[in-house]
N, C-alpha and C positions, 0 to 999 in steps of 0.2 A: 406417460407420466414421468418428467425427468427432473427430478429437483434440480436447480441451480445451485452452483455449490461455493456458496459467498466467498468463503477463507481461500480457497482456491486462484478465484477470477481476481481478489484483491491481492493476491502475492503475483499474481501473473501481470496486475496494472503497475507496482512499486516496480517489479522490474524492469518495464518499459521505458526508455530512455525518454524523459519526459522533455517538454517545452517547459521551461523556467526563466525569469530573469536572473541577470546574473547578482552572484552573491552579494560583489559589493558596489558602493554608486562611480561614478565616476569613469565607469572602464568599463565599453563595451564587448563582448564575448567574445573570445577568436574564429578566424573563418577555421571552421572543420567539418569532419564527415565523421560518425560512427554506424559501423555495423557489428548487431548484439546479437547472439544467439543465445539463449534461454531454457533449462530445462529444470522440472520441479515432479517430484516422484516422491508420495507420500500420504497415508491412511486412506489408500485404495484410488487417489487421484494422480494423473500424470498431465501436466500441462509443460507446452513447448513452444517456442517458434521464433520469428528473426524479427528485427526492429532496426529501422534505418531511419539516422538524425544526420541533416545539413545545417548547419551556419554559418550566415555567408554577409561580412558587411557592405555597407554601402554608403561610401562615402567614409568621412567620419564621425558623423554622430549617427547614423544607422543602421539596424542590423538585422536580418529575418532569419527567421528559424522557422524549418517544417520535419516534420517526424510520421513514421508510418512505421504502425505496430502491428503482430497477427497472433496469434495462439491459438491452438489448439488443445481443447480439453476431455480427456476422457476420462469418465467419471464412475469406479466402483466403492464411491463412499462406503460408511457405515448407515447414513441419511438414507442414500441411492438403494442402499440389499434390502432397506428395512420399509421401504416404500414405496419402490415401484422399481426401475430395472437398468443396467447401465447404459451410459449413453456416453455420445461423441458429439461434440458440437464446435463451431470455428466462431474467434474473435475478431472482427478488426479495427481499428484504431488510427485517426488519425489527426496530427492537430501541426496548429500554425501560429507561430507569434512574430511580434515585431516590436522592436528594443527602439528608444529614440531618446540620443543623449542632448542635454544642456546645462553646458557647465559642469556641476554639480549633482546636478539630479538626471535620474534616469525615469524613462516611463517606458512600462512594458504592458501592451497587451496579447490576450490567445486566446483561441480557440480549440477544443475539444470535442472529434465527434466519436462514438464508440459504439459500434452495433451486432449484434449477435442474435438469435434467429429468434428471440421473444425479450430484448434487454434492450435499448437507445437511451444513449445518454448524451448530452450535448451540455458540455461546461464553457464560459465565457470568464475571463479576469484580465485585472486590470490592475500592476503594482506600479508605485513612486518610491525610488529611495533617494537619501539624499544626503550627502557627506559632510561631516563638518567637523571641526577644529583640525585642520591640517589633514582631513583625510584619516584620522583617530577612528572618528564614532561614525556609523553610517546606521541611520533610522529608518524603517522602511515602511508602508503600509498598502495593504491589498485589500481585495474585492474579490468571490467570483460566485457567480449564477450558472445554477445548473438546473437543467428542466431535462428530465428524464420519463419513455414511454413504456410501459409493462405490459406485455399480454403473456398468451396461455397460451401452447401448443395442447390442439386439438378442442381448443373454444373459441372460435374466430369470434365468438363475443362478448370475451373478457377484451378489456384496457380500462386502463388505471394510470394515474401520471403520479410522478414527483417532483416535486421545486425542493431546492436546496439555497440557502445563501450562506455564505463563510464570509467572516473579515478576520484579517491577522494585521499585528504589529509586531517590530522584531526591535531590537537594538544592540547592532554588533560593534564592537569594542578591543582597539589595540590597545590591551594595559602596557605591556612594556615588547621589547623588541624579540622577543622568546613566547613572550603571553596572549592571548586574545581569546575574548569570553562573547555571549553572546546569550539571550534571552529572547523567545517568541513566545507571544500570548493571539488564539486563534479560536473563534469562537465560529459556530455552524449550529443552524436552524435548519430541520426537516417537516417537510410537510406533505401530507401525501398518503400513497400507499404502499409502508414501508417494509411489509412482511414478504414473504416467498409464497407465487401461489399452490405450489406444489407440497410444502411444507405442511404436517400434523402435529399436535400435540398425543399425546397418549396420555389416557386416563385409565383406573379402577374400573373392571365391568368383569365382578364373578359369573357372568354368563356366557362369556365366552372360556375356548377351552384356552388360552392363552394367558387369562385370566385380567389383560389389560386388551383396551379396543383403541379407535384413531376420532381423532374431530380436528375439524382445520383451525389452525393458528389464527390468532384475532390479536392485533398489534395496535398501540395510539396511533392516531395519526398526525403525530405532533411530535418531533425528539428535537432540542435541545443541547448540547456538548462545548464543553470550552475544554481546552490543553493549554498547559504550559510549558513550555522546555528550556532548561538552560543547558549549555554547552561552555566546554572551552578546549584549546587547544595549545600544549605547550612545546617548544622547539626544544632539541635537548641536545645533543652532538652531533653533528655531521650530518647537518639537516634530518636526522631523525624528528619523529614527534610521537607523542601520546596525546590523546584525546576521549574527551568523556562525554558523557549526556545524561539528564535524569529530563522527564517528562511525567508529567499527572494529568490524568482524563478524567473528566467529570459530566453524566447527564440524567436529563430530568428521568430517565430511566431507572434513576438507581445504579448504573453502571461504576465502580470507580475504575481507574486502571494505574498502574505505574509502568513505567520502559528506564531501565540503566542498560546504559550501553558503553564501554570501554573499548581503546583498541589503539594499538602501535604500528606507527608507520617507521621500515628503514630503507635507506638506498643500500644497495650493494653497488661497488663502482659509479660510473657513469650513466650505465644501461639499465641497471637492476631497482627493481623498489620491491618490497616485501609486507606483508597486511595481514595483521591478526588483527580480528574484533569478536570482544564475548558481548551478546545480549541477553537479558532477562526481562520476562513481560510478565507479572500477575496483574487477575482481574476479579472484582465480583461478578455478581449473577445480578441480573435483572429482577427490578420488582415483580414482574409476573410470569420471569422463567420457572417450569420444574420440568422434573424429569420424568417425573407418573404424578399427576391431578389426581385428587379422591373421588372425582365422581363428575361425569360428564355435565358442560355449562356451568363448573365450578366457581368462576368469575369472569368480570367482563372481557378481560386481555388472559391469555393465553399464549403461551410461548416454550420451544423445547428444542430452539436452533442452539447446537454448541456452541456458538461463538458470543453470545450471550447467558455463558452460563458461570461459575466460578472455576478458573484455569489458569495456570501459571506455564508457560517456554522458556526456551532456551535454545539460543541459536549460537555454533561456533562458526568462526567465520577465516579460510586461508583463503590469501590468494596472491598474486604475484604480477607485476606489469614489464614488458622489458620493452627497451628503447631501440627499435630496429637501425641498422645503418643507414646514410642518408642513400632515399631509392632514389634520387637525379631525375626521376620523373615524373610527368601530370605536373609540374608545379608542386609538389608534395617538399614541406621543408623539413617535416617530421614527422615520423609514425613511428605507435605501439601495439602491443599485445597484450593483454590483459583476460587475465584468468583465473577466478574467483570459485571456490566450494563453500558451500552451507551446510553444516547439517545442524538440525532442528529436533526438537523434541518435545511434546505436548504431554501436558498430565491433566486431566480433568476431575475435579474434586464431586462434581454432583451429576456427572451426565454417564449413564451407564450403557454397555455394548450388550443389546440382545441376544444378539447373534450367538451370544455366548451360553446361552440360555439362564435360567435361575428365578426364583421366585418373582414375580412382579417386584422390584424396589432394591433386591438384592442381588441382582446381577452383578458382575466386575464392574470396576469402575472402565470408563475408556480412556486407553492413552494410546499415540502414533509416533514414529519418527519422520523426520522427509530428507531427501536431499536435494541439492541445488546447486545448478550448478550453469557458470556466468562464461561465455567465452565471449570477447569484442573487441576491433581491429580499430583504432584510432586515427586520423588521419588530420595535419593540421597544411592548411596552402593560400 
């Protein structure tokens, strides 16, 4: 019995150098090579591993891109101690797109395949963007489908599937020769079976000597969620910049969420670039999250995953790029180094650490820190 440990496997995907069209219309992606290494160590989780992206045009309006990602997760949660027992399990990842310019507009589609020993996920999109008043404003719009398979270690018969659909629109914006602002609005419908099967809720049962007992999680099988995020970005000396973002999440769950995120970029000489960013996330709790139920089969949804509960982060962000000499070989016209730390820190308003012991209800609250940390070799030819 080894819970999946959602917050974990999603900080391990963001880090994965993804397949994306590029930002704005008009201008296909340069040919390069990245190789990322990845390490994240934090409330009893370590996950790690390498990710290699090629883009490479063809011609001039075309352009593919393939990416192949791995991780590794070993798992002594607060979930894992309080449930069943730690575990080691491997990720792989792998996806494909192709960029095709006209004019003006760009159309990008990808593929997404992602498999782990009880987890398949298979995501499909499809963006257009397209530039206008001199290359100013650039509008974009997407699509992607995802159909995903669940089973159970040690039930060869459990499976359960998920469908997922998202559309986003974005509209990015040169205000002035220093200024540029930007807005995305992205909406995602789930459907399926969206709970963890490994997952309990704990309830009230004065007959045990613990004085709370376990029943499994019972999730909608229907979630709902739109975002919206604006950003901008302002140039300020010497190719310095600041930059900001506010985002708002919203779903039929009852979930809300906010994300501000600030951060300053500087060069140092020719070779040097420098990178601090502060982030902040609160969230509520789910309509049918708690953290101890009064009394087993209490109502129809049940829920007591922390990442659905009310929690606010905070992530500080260094890190630093330098521009190698020119290496005269492979075709290589430029390459960098690039090396990024995280550190993170979670506070959880209503989800409590057992492990700690204390009355059913009045346990400590639970909080973690993590750290992260980003090394990746760039290569453009």
């Amino acid at each position: 019995m080894r819970p999946r440990t959602l917050s974990s496997l999603r900080l391990a995907a963001a880090l994965a150098v993804a397949i994306a069209p590029a930002a704005s219309a008009a201008v296909l992606p340069d040919d390069r090579a990245d190789a990322l290494y990845h390490r994240y160590e934090g409330g009893g989780v370590t996950v790690d591993g390498p990710s290699l992206l090629v883009r490479k045009k063809l011609g001039e309006k075309y352009s593919v891109a393939a990416n192949y990602y791995m991780d590794f997760v070993s798992s002594a949660s607060i979930d894992v101690l309080t449930q069943a027992s730690p575990y080691k399990e491997e990720r792989r990842q792998a996806s494909l797109g192709f960029d095709m310019l006209n004019g003006r507009t760009q159309y990008s589609v990808a593929y997404t395949n992602s498999d782990e020993s009880d987890y398949t996920a298979n995501t499909a999109s499809f963006d257009l963007s397209q530039s206008l008043f001199g290359d100013l404003t650039t509008v974009s719009f997407g699509f992607s489908r995802a159909w995903d398979d669940v089973s159970k270690r040690g039930d060869p018969g459990f499976h359960e599937t998920v469908d997922r659909w998202a559309y986003r629109v974005s509209v990015d914006q040169i205000v002035t020769p220093r200024l540029s602002t930007g807005i995305v609005v992205e909406t995602i419908s789930d459907e399926g079976y969206l709970n963890n099967p490994y997952r309990s809720a704990r309830y009230l049962d004065p007959d045990v000597a613990a004085g709370f007992a376990w029943e499994p999680e019972v999730y909608p099988n229907t979630r709902n969620s739109t975002a919206v995020s604006v950003n901008a970005q302002y140039f300020v000396w010497y190719r310095a910049a600041i930059h900001g973002m506010y985002r708002y999440f919203t779903d039929s769950w009852g979930v809300d969420a906010s994300t501000v995120r600030v951060g300053y970029i500087h060069p140092l000489g020719d070779r040097w670039i420098v990178e601090i960013d502060y982030r902040w996330y609160d969230q509520s709790a789910a309509d049918f999250y708690s953290d101890l139920f009064p009394r087993e089969n209490s109502q129809n949804f049940v829920g007591r995953d922390k990442e659905l509960s009310t929690f606010n982060s905070q992530m500080f962000t260094v890190g630093a790029t330098w521009q190698l000499p020119p290496l005269r070989w492979g075709g290589i016209e430029r390459s960098t180094v690039n090396l990024f730390y995280d550190y993170a820190l979670y506070d959880y308003a209503d989800f409590r650490d057992i492990l700690k012991g204390g009355a059913p209800g009045d346990e400590p609250l639970y909080n973690f820190d993590a750290d992260v940390i980003r090394l990746f070799i760039s290569a453009w030819f």
